[in-house]
N, C-alpha and C positions, 0 to 999 in steps of 0.2 A: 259604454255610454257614447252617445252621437255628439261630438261637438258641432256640427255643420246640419245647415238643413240638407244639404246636398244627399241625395242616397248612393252615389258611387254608381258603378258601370251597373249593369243586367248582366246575367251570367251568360243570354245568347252573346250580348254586345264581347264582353270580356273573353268568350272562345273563338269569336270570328278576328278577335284583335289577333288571339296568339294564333291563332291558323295563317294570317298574313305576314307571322313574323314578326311582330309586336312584341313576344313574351320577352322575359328577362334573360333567356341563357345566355351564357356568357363563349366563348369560345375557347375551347379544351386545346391545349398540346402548347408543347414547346416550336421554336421554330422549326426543327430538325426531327423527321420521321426516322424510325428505326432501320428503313432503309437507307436515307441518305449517313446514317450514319457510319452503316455496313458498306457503303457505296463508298465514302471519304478513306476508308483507313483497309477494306479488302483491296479496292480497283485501285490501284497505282502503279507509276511506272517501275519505282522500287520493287512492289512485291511481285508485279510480272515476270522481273528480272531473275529475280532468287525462285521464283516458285516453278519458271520453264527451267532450269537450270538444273534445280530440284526433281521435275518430271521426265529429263533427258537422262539421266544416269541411271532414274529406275529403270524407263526404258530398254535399258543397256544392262539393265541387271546388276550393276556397279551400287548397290544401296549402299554397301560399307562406305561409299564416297561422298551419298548426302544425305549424314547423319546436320550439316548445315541449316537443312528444310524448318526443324524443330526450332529454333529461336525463332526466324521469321512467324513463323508459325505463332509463339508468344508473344510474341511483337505485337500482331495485327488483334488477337484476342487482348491483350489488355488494353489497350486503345479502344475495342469497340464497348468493353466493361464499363473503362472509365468513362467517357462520354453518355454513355447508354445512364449508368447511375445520373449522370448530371440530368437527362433530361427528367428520369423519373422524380427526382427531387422538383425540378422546373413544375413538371405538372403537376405537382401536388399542392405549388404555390397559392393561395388566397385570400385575398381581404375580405372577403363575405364571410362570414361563418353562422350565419344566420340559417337553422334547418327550416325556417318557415316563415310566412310574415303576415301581416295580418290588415287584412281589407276590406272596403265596405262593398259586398255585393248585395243588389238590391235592396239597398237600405237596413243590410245586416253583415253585424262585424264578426269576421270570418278569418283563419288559419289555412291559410293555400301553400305549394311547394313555390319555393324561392325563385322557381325559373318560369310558374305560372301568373307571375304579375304580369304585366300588361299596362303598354301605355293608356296614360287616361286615368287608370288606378287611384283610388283613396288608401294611401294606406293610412291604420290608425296607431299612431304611434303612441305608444308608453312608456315610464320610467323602466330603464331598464332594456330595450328596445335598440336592436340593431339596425340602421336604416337599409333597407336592403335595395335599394333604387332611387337616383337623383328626382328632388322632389322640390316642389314649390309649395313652401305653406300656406293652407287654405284660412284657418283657427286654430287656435289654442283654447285651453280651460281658464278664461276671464276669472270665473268664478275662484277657480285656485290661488293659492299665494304666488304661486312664482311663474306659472306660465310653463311654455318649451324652451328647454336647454338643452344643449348637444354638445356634446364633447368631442372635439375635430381632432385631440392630438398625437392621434395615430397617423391622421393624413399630414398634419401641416404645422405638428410641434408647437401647438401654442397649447398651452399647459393649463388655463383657463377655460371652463365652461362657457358656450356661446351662446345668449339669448337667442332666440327668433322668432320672429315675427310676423304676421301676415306678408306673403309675397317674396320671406326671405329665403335662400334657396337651404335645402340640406343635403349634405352629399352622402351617395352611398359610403358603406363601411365606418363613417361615425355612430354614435350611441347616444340617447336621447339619458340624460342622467335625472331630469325633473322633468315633471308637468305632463301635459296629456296633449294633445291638436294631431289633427289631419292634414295631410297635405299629399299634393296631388302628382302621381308620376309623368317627367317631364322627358328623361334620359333612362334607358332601359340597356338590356344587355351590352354588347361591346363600346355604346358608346356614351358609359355611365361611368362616373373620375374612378369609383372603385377596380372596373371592368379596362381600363382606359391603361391604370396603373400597375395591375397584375400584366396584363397582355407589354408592356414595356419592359417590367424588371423579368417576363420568361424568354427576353428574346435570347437564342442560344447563345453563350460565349465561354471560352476556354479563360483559364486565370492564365493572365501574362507570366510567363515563365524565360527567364533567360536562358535557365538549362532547354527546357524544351526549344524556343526558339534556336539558339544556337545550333543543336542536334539537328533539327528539322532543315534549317538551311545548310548544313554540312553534308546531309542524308542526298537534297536535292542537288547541291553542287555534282557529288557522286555519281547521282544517276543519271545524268546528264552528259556524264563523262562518262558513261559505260558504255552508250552505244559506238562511238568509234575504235573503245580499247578493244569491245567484243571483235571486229572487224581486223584490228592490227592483233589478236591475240589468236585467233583463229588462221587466219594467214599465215601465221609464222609457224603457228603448230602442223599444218598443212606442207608446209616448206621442211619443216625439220624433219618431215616420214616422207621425204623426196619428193615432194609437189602435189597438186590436188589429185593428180590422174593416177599417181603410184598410189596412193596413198586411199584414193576409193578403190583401184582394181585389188590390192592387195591387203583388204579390212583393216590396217594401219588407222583409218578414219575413224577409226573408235577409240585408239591414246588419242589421239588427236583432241576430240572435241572433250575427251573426260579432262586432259590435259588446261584447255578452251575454257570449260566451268573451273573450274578450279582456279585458274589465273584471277578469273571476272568475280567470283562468292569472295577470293583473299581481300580484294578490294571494298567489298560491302563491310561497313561495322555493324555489325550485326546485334554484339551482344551490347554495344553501350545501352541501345534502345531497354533493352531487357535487365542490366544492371541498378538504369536510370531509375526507371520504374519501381524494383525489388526495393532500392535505396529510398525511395518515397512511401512504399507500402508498410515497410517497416516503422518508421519515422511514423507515422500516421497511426500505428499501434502504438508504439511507445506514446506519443502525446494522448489517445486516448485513454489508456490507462491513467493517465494526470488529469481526465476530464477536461482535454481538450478534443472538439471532434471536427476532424479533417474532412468535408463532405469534396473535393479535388484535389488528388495527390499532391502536385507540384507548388498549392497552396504552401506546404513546408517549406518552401527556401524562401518563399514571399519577403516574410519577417527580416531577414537575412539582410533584405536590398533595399527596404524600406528607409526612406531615409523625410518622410513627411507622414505625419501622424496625425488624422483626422479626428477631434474627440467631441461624440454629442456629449454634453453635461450630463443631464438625466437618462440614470441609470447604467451609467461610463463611471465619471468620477464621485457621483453621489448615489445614495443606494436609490432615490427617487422620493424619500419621504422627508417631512419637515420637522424638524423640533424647536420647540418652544426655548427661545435665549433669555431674554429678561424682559421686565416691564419696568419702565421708568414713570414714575404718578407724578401728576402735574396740579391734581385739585384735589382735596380728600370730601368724597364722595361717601355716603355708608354704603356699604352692601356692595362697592364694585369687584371685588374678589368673587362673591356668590354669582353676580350676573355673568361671568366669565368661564366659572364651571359649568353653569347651566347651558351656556351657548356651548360648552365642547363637549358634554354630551347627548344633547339634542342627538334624536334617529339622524334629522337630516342633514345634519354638520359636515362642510366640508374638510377636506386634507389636514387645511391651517388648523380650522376654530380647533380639530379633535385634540390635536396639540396642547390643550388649552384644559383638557380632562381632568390629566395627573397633577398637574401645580396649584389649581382651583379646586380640586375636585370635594376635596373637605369641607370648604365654606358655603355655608349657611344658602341655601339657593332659593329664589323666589317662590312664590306659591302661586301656582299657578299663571304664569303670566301669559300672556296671548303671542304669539312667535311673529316677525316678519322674517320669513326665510330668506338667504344669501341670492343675490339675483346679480350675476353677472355683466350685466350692463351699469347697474347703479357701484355694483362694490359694496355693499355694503347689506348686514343682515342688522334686526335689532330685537328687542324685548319691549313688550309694556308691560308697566307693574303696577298694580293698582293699589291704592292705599291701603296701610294694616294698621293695627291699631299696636301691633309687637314692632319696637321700633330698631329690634336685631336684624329684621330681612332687610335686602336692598329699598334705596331709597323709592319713592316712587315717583311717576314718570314714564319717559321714552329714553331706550339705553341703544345706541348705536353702536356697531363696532366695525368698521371696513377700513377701505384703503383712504389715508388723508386730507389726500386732493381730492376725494370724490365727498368724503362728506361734509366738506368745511367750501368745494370752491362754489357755490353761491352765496356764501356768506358775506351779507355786505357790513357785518360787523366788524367794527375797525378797533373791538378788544386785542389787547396787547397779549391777551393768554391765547389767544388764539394762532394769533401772528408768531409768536415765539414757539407752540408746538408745531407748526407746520415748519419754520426754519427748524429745529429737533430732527423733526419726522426726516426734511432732505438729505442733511447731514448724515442719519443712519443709513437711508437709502443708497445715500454716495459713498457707504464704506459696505456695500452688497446684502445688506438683511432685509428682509421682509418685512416691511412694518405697515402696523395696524394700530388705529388710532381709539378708543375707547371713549366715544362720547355721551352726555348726559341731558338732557331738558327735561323740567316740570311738567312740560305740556303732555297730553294723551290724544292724538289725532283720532277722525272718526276714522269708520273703516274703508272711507272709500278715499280717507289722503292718507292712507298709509304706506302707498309707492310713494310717499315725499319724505322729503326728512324733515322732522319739527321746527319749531323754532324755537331759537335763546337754546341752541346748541351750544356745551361748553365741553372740552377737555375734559377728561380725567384720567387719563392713561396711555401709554404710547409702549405698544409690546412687539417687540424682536424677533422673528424666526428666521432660522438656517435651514438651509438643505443637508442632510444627514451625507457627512462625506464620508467614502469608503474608504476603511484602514490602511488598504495597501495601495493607493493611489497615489500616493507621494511618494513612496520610494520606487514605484514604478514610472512615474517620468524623471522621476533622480538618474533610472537607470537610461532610460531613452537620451537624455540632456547624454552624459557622459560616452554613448554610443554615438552622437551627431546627430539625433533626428531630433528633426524641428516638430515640435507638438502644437498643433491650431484646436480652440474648443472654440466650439459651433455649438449655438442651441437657438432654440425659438422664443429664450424667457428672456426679460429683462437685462441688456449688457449689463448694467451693473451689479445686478444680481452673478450672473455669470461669471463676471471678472473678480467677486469676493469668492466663489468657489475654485477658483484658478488662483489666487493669491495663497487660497488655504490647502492646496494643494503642492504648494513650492514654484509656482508661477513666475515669474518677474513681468506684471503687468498692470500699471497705476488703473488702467481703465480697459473699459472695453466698446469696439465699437459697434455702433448699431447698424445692424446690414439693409434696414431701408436707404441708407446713404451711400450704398456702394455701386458703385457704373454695371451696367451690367457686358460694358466689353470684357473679355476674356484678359486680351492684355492688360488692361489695365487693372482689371481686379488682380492677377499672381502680381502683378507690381506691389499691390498692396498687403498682398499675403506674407509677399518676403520681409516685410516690415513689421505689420500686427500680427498677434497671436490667438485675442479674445476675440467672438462676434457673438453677438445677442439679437432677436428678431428675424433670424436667418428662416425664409423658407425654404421648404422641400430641396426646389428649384434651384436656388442661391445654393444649397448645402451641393447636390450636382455642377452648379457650376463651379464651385469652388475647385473638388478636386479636379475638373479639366484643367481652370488655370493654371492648376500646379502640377501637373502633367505636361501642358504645354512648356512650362519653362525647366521641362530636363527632370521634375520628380517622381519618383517612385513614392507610391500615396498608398497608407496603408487607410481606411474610416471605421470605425467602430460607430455602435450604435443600438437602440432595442426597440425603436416604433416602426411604425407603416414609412413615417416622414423622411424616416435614413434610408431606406430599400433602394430608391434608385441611387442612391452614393455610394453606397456601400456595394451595389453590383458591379457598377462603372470603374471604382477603385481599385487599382492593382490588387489588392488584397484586401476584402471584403469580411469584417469581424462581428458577430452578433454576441450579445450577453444572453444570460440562460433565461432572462427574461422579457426577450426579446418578440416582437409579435411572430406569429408563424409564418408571415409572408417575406419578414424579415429574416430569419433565420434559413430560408429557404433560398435564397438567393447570397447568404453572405459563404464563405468559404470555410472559414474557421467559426465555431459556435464555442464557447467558453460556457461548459455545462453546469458549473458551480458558481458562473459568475464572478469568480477572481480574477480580479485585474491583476494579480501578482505571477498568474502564468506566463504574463505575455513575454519576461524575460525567457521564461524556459523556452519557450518556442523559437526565440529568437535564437536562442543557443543550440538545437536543433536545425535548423533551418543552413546555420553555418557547419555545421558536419556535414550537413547533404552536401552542401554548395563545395565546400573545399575535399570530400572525398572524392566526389562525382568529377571533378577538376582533376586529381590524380590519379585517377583508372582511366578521364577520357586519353591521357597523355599516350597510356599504353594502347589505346584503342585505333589512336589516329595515329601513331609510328606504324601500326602493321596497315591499315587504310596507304601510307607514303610510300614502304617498302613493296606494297601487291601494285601498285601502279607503278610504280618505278622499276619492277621487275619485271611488268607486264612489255611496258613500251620496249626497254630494254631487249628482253628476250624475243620477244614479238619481231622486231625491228632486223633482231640480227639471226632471226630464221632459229633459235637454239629450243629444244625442249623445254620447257618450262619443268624447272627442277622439282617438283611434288607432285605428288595424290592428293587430290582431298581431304584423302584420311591422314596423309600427315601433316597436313596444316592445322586437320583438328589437334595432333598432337602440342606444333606450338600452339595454337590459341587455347585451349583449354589451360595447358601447363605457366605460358606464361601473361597470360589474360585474362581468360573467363575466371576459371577459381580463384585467380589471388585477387581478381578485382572483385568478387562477393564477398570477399571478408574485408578488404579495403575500402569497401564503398561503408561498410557498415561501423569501421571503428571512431572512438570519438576522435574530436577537432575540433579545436575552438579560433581556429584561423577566422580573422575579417573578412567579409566580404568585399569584394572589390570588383567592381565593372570590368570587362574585358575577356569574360573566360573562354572563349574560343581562338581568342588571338592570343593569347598567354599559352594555351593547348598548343595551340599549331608552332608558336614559334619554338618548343619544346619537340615538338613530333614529326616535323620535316625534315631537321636536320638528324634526328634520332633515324625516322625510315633511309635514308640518303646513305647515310652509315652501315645497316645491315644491306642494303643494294651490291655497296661496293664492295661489301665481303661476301656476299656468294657471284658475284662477276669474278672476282678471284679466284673462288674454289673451284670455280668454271673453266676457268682460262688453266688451272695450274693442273684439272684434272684431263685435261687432253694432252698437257703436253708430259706428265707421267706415261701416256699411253694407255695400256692395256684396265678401263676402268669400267666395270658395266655400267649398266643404268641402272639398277638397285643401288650399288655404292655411291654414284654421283649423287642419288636423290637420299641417299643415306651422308651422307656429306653435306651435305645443302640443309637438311635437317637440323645437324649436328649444330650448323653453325647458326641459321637463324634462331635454335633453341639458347646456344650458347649467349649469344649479344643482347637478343629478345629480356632473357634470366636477369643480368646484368643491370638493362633498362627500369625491370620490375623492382631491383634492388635499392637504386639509387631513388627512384620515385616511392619508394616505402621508408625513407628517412623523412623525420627524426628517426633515429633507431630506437626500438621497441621490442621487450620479448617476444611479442605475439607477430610484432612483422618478421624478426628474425627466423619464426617458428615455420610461417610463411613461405618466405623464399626457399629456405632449405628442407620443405615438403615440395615445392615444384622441383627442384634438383634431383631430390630423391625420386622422384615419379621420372622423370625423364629417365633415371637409370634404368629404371624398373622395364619400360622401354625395351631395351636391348637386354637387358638379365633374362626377363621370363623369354621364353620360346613360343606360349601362345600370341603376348602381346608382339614379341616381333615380327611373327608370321603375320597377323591379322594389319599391321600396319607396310606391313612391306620394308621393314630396315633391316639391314646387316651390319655386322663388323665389317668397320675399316683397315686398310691396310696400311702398314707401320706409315709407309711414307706419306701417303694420303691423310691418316690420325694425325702426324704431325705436321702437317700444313695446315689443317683444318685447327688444331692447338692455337697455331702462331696465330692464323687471323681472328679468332675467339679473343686471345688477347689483346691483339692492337684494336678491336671493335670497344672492348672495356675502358681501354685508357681512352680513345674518342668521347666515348658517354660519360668519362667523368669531367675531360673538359667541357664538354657541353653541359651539362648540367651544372657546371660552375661561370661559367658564362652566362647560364639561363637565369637563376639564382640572381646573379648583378647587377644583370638589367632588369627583373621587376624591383630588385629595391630601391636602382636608381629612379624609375618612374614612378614608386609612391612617393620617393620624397619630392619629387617634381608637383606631382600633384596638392601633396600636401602643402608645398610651396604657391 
């Protein structure tokens, strides 16, 4: 049907539009091509480091030497995975979902592909109708009862249907819920609020991670510091095969540089990067298994750190539907029970009236009455009943039912039944429910004042509705309250509507405020955030600014949410949560998806997030003491011209034996330790004095093996083994308390491998160790043990000072 005389574009007009770039498409990709993202995580100074290092020993034929190459190697593949999946999620983000849309070409209404609209365009819209391009209304269907309605609260969280009207605008990605009208496209592809608002929530970005950061800036400090250790390590190995010129005439230059790599790869952590990872990947199965889905690893320890809790109402704390509470009668009317079932189940009843089904539904319902359907701008839907001579059906008349204020405020009746339900009505309003007023007049308007409401309107009813709150949402911020996160609800409905579903939640909040009254400085709003909990009226915008505020003032901001309205909050937020009901542009951008929708996972996760956090803390301890010991050994030995006491292949041996394996099952056992800011300077003040420690025990076995005299270089480097596996063991020991069968089981499987070492004759050959000689064995004994008693004052030291600085803190 044409509502407009207008016949829309000509289909030459409408192909010449899209030939010039007119049409609707919107623009594909995330910000980040799949090269730059192979370009960020292949080409770096780190992996040029490990990777030539890597390429010189093949070189040389030495491959037993970089067995090293393979972590890196994992390293740079899961990196370019993860990211790679983030983008494909990113691109797949959209608020159109519309496969077609419908316009008037040549004064006929027509089904074109979504990206062939074309400014200038009629589209015609219908109930049911996704807007698929910013549009200005031309007409509507006069003729209908209720005109064009659109339902924005996807974009902009008002929960209300929106009239519109000639001239008013509509934006893509809303939905037309009533009535029919045309209107005319004004904003097309990229720069349409749908097109506008995809292209903002895909711009790339990693979920903030303190483990990741932390690593990433310890990785760069590293590599930073390699290019001069390469120069003093090289040098000295150089010096210790008699100088550069013996040492190329005499092929010596080949210990030399294998010598050279090996000093430089001790220094690179290699496998944290790789542990970090496994420990998140795992994590990320186990909670989906729980029907939580991790769309970025590091999202896991988020929960962990989160110490500010963003919550939209709808479809967070309530499931998003409404139920009918009570009805309080104010005049006894006949028949208003039946007029009540008939309005809730009317085809076109909204959300409320349907409510209104099951507790009416038995009584007596009118016969045939004539409908004014619900019209969002007036509030208010009604009934006409026309006289019966059976005087069981509703009375007859005009029967109103909407919001209040809306169909009593031109009432210049100064009846006291009026005055008194309207004080009624506030009072319920101001304790959060939804109230609708049920009114009554004699009168029967013709058809063309039936957008007014009659007159010698009276009361007869004033009915209740709640938002259906979710079971487990109070003992789920019971749980948050008792952890210290501050919980803020955000919605776009009514504060005091909001602030009763926050009271019925276990809240502490007399009221709620309304967010058209809040500054839109930054500082000033977290000033206020730190104080209120409740906002109602909140846009999009507000809801983004909100968690910067709270960002800027020091928090870590988790936002949950399920419309279009949350998407950029929920991206921007440290940690980004969608429900299972969430739209797909939201779900697409958030980190965590809740696929069941239970608010009652979010503890688990929480408790998850803290095993990553506090394992990943006790494996890095081991990771960064061998990181302090390879630099310490390097300058050291470097410095004073001495060979650098290992092979490659036996440094695999300690770092596999007291590193890499026991930190894969460390990383992955439980722990319910808090989380606490600080995990890199906590690491480090444990692992500098821990490397410093093995330093000065192979400078010993150094010094004590020359002056025995007759010692090869197999035994010295079979010594120096000994002892960093020895102290190394020890390290792993004390950082694997509490004590636990399965740490115990642990440590004394790397002990037992170390033997296995020197027992079999293939592994000692393939590694290059031998038995020591009595007196050498027992030098190498004594220093093993005074390195144990160091690591245990140290770790009881270590131990002192962080409890001293929580209680500070918590002070």
């Amino acid at each position: 049907m044409m509502l407009t005389g207008n016949r829309g574009l000509t289909t030459t007009e409408a192909e010449r539009r899209f030939a010039a770039g007119q049409g609707n498409a919107t623009p594909n990709g995330s910000s980040r091509s799949l090269w730059e993202i192979l370009a960020a995580n292949v080409f770096t100074l780190f992996n040029g480091i490990v990777f030539a290092g890597f390429g010189v020993l093949l070189a040389l034929g030495r491959w037993q030497d970089a067995l090293f190459g393979l972590p890196a190697l994992f390293n740079t593949v899961i990196g370019v995975v993860q990211e790679f999946t983030a983008k494909r999620t990113l691109d797949r983000l959209a608020v159109l979902n519309a496969p077609t849309a419908r316009v008037l070409r040549d004064g006929v209404s027509v089904e074109i592909p979504l990206e062939r609209v074309v400014l200038g365009d009629f589209l015609v819209l219908r109930t049911g109708d996704q807007v698929t391009a910013d549009a200005r209304v031309v007409d509507t269907d006069h003729a209908g009862p209720s005109g064009l309605e659109v339902d924005e609260s996807l974009l902009t969280g008002e929960s209300d249907a929106i009239r519109k009207r000639a001239d008013d605008e509509v934006l893509s990605g809303s939905s037309v819920v009533g009535g029919t009208g045309t209107a005319e496209v004004i904003r097309v592809g990229a720069d349409s609020y749908a097109a506008q608002l995809t292209a903002e929530a895909r711009k790339f970005s990693l979920v903030r991670s303190e483990l990741r950061s932390s690593i990433d800036r310890l990785l760069k400090w590293v590599t930073w510091a390699l290019a001069p250790m390469i120069l003093i390590v090289a040098n000295g190995q150089m010096q210790a095969q008699g100088g550069w010129g013996v040492a190329i005439a005499s092929g010596a230059w080949r210990e030399a540089v294998v010598g050279a790599v090996a000093a430089v790869i001790a220094m690179v952590p290699l496998g944290l990067v790789l542990v970090t990872s496994i420990a998140f990947a795992v994590s990320g199965v186990a909670l989906a298994q729980r029907q939580v889905l991790i769309q970025e690893l590091p999202a896991v320890e988020g929960l962990a750190r989160v110490d500010a809790l963003c919550l939209d109402k709808t479809g967070t704390l309530t499931t998003g539907e409404m139920m009918f509470d009570r009805v309080i009668g104010l005049r006894n009317v006949d028949g208003w029970e039946g007029v009540l079932g008939h309005m809730g189940s009317a085809p076109d009843a909204n959300g409320t009236a349907r409510c209104l089904a099951e507790p009416f539904g038995e009584a007596q319902a009118p016969v045939d009455p004539e409908i004014i359907p619900f019209d969002s701008a007036r509030k208010w839907s009604g009934l006409i009943v026309a006289e019966c001579p059976d005087d069981t059906v509703p009375a007859p008349g005009t029967w109103v039912l909407g919001a209040p204020e809306f169909v009593f405020h031109d009432s210049g009746d100064s009846d006291q039944r009026i005055t008194d339900a309207l004080a009624e009505a506030g009072h319920l309003a101001e304790s959060g429910a939804r109230t609708l007023i049920l009114a009554h007049s004699t009168e029967r308007p013709a058809a063309s004042e039936r957008a007014e409401l009659p007159a010698a309107l009276l009361p007869v009813a004033l009915l209740t509705f709640r938002e259906q709150v979710r079971d487990d949402a109070a003992q789920t911020l019971r749980y948050f309250a008792e952890q210290g996160v501050g919980v803020r609800v955000i919605s776009g409905d009514d504060p005091r509507t909001v602030a009763a579903v926050a009271r019925a939640v276990g809240l502490d909040c007399p009221e709620g405020r309304d967010a058209r009254t809040l500054p839109e400085d930054l500082d000033e709003l977290g000033e206020i955030l730190e104080h209120e909990r409740v906002f109602g009226r909140v846009t999009p915008r507000q809801k983004l600014a909100m968690v910067h505020a709270l960002q800027r003032r020091g928090h870590v901001v988790a936002m949950t949410g399920d419309g279009v309205n949350d998407a950029l909050a929920i991206k921007e937020a440290d940690l980004g949560i969608a429900m299972d009901t969430a739209a797909q542009a939201t779900k697409a951008v958030a980190r965590l998806v809740l696929l069941d929708g239970r608010f009652d996972r979010m503890p688990g996760v929480v408790a998850e997030g803290r095993r990553v956090i506090a394992n990943i803390e006790r494996v890095s301890m081991l990771f960064l003491t061998k990181t302090t010991y390879a630099f310490a050994i390097a300058v050291v030995f470097g410095l004073l011209a001495w060979s650098f006491p290992f092979l490659p292949r036996q440094l695999s041996i300690t770092d596999g034996l007291t590193i890499g394996i026991p930190a894969f099952f460390l990383a992955l056992m439980p722990n319910t330790a808090r989380y606490r800011s600080g995990f890199l300077k906590r690491s480090l003040a444990f692992a500098i004095p821990a490397g410093l420690i093995v330093t000065l025990a192979l400078i010993a076995v150094h010094i004590a093996a020359s002056q025995l005299g007759d010692v090869s270089e197999i035994e010295l480097q079979s010594a120096s083994t000994l002892t960093l596996a020895g102290i190394a063991l020890w390290v792993l020991a004390v950082l694997a308390r509490p004590i636990h069968p399965f740490r115990i089981l642990i440590v004394l499987a790397m002990y037992a491998g170390l033997a296995l070492v020197w027992i079999v004759p293939f592994l000692r050959d393939f590694f290059q160790v031998t038995w020591l000689s009595h007196d050498l064995g027992l030098f190498v004994l004594s220093i093993v043990a005074g390195g144990v008693v160091l690591v245990e004052l140290l770790r009881a030291w270590h131990l002192r000072r962080i409890s001293s600085r929580s209680e500070a803190v918590l002070q």
